[in-house]
N, C-alpha and C positions, 0 to 999 in steps of 0.2 A: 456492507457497502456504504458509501460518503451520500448517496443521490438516489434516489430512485428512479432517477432519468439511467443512472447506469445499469439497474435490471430490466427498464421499459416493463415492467410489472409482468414479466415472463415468471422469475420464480414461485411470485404470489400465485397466479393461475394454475402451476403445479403444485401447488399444497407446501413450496419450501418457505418456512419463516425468513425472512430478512429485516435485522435492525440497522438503520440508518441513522450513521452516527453524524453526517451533517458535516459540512465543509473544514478542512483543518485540524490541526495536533490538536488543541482542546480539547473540541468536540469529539474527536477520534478517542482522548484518553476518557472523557469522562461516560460515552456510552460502551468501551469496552467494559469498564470498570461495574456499571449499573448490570451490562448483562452476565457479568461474570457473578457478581453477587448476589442476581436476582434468581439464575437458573443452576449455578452452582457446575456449570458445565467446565469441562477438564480440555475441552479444544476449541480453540474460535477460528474458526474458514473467513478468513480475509478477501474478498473478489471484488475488483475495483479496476478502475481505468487508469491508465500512466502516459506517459509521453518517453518519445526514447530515441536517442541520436545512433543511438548501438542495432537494436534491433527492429524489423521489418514494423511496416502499420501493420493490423493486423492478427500479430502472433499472441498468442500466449504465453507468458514468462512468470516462473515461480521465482518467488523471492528468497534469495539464500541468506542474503544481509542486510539488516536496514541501516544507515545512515542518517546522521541530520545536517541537509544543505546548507541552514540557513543560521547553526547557530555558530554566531560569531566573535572570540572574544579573545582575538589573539592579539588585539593590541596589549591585554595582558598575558602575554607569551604562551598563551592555549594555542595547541594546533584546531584549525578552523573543524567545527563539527563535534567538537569535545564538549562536555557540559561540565564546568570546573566545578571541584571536591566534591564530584558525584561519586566516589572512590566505588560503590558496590557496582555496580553497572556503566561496563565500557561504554566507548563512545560509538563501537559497530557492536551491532545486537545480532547473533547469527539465529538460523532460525536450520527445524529438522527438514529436511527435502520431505515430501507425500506424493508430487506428481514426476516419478523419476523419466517418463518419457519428454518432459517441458524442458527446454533450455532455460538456465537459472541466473541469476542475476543479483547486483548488488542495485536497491531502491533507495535514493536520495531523496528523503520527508523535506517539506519546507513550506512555509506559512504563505506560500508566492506560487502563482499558475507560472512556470519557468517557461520560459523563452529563448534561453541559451543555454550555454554551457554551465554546467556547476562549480562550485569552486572545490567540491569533496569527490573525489572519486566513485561515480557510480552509471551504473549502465540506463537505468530507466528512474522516473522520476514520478512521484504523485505528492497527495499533498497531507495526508492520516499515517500511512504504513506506521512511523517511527514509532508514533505517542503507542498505536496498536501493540505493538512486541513488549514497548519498553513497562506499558500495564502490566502483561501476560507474564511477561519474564519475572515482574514483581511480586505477581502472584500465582507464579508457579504453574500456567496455562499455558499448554501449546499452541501454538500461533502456526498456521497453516496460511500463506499468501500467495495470490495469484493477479498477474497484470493482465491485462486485454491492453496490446500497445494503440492509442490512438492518432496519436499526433508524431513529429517528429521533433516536439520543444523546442517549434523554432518560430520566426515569426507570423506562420500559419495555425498554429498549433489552436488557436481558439476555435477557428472554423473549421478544424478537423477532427477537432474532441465532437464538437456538436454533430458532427457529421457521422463518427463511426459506433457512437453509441449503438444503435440497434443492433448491428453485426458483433460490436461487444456482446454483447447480452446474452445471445444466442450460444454465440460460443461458449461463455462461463457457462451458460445454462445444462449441453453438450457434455463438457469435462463434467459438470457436478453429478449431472446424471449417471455417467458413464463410471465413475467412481463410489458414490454413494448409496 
């Protein structure tokens, strides 16, 4: 997870570790990276909060594809989201399904709490997923993702992250249990 405001320390009380990689693609690639080489672990469970114009507040949504909203560099004729001469790793990163009863979804990464529309095709929105896959995928780690929708990224969207956090938590907390 990005916050520990997004587990309200439900997981810690049940004995499940949680590393907190800290707001944004950076910090997202560089605490996958530390726990991936620290514990030498072959799958990383992604649970985290998104914003989402497509689906309900509320729901649960696994992530099928990640995307990047925010990079843009098509005034040198790059289609918007592409990261040029990255030849080995496309510009959508797919990921394996794990919760097949969740309705799934493409997650658009971006360095920005969105408030609107994107400019890359995608159903929900947070602000880690990409840099997370695009680590895993580079070293060969299955990436397991999971939204708790909370906002509807739009111009509420600040006061309704803050607000459905807890009911997040619970929920992730729920699926992890119920799977793990």
């Amino acid at each position: 997870m990005a916050l520990p405001s997004e587990s309200q320390g439900y997981f810690e009380q049940h004995g499940i570790p949680v590393h907190y990689s800290g707001i944004g693609k950076i910090n997202a690639a560089f605490k996958a990276y530390d726990v991936i080489q620290r514990t030498g672990c072959k799958t990383l469970i992604n649970f985290g909060t998104a914003g989402s114009s497509s689906f309900p507040r509320h729901a649960l949504v696994e992530v099928q594809q990640f995307v990047q909203r925010d990079m843009d560099v098509s005034p040198l004729g790059f289609p918007i989201g592409t990261t040029p001469m990255d030849d080995d790793h496309p510009a959508e990163i797919e990921l394996d399904r794990y919760f097949l009863e969740l309705p799934h979804a493409v997650c658009g990464t971006g360095d920005s709490f969105e408030t609107g529309l994107p400019k890359v095709q995608c159903q929900v929105v947070d602000m880690e997923g990409y840099a997370l896959a695009k680590v895993c995928k580079k070293l060969g780690v299955r990436l397991i993702s999971v939204k708790y929708i909370t906002d509807g990224a739009d111009d509420t969207a600040h006061i309704d992250w803050q607000d459905n956090l807890k009911v997040g938590a619970e929920k992730l907390l729920q699926l992890y249990q119920k799977h793990f």
